[in-house]
N, C-alpha and C positions, 0 to 999 in steps of 0.2 A: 504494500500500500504506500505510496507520493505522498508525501504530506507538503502541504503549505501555511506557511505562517503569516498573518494581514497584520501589519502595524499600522494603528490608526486612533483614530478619535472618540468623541460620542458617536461619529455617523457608523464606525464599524462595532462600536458597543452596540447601537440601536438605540438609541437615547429617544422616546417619547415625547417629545414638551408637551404633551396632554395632561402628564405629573410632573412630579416632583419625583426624580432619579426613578422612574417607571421607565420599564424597559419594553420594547415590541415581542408580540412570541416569537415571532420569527424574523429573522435578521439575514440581509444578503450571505451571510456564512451561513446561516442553517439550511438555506436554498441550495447553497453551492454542493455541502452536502448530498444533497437531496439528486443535485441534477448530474455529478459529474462522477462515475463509477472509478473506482481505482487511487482514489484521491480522498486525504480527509484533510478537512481546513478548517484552523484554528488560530484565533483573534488575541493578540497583544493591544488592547484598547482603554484609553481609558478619556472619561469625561473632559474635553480642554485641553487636549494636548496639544503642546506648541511642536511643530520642528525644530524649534530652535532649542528643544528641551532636550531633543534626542540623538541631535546633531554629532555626538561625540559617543555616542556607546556604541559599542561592540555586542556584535549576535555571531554567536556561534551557528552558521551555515551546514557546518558537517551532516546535519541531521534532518536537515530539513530541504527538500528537494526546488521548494518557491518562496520564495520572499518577497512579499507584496506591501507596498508604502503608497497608505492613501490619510498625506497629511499637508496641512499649507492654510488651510481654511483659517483656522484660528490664528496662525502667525497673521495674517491677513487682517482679520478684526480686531487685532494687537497691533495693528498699524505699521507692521513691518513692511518695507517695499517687497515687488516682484523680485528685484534682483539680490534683496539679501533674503528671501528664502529660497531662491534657484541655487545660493552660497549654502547654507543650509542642507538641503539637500546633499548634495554633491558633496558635503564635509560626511554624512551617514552613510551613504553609498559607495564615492570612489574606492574606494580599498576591498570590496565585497566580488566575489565572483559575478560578472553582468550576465552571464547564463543563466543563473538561479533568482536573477531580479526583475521584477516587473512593479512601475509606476502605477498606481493608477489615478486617475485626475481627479482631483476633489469635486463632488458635483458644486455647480456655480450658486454663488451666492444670490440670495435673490433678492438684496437691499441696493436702490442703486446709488447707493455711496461705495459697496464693494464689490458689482457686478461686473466694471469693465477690468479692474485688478485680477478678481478671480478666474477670467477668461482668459487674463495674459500670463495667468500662473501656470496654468495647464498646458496654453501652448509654451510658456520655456519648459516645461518637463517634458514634451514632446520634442524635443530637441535635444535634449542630452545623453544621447547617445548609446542610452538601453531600453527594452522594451517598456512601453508605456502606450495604455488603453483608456481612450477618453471616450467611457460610458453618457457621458451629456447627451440630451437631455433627459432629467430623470423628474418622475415627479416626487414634489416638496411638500413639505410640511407647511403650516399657518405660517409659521416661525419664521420661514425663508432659510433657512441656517441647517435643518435638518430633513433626512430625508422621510416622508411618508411611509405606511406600510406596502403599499403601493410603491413606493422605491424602492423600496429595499429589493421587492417580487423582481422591479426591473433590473435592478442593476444585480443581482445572482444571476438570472437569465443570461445577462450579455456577457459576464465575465463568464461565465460558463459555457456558452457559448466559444469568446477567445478559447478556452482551455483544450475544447474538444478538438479546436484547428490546429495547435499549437500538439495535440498530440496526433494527430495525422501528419503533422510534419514529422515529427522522430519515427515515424515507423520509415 
């Protein structure tokens, strides 16, 4: 069994703003589960995380076949620019196998104070030089900020989807 690991935020927790720290029952990881046989996928997430938080740790790769990084959002609403979290990034990842890494693009903010930033976050992570899936558009939550349960259904859908192509190519 493949396993992959999602490093991410509230959106890869599943963070509800219907409560208070209320979580979804099902979350693009329990989809993914669900839709992509041969593969188990498990979440490194927690509520607000910055990039800029995790820009320096080290994961041990040996063990885990994927490594997925869907984070930017919140550095964003922390008023960081596009170009010091594209730095960010790139400080988490260059040193990592780019075989075993895949981007995935924060869905877009949906306040437009952070909408045209969020848009030019995802295209520079589309540009750096390892795989990266920009599921947009997805649908949102009231919030603007998080994704719906309805997101969530979409975006396991489409990354599982990438995963199925991505395993017709190794054959």
């Amino acid at each position: 069994m493949k396993k992959a690991l999602f490093l991410g935020d509230s959106n890869t927790w599943g963070y509800d703003p219907r409560g208070y720290f209320q979580r979804y029952d099902f979350t693009y990881i329990d989809y993914l589960n669900d839709l992509v046989p041969g593969w188990i996928f498990f979440e490194d997430a927690i509520n607000g995380r910055l990039l800029r938080d995790v820009k320096e740790d080290t994961f041990d790769l040996d063990l885990i076949d994927l490594f997925c990084v869907m984070l930017g959002s919140n550095d964003l609403i922390h008023y960081y620019d596009v170009e010091q979290i594209h730095s960010f990034m790139h400080e988490l990842i260059d040193s990592m196998d780019k075989r075993k890494l895949l981007i995935l693009c924060p869905p877009i903010l949906q306040f437009d104070e952070f909408r045209d930033e969020s848009m030019k976050l995802n295209e520079a992570y589309k540009v750096m030089g390892v795989p990266c899936l920009d599921c947009n558009p997805l649908d949102m939550s009231f919030d603007g900020v998080h994704l719906s349960e309805k997101g969530h259904k979409e975006l396991g859908t489409k990354i599982a989807g990438y995963m199925k192509r991505l395993e017709l190519k190794s054959c």
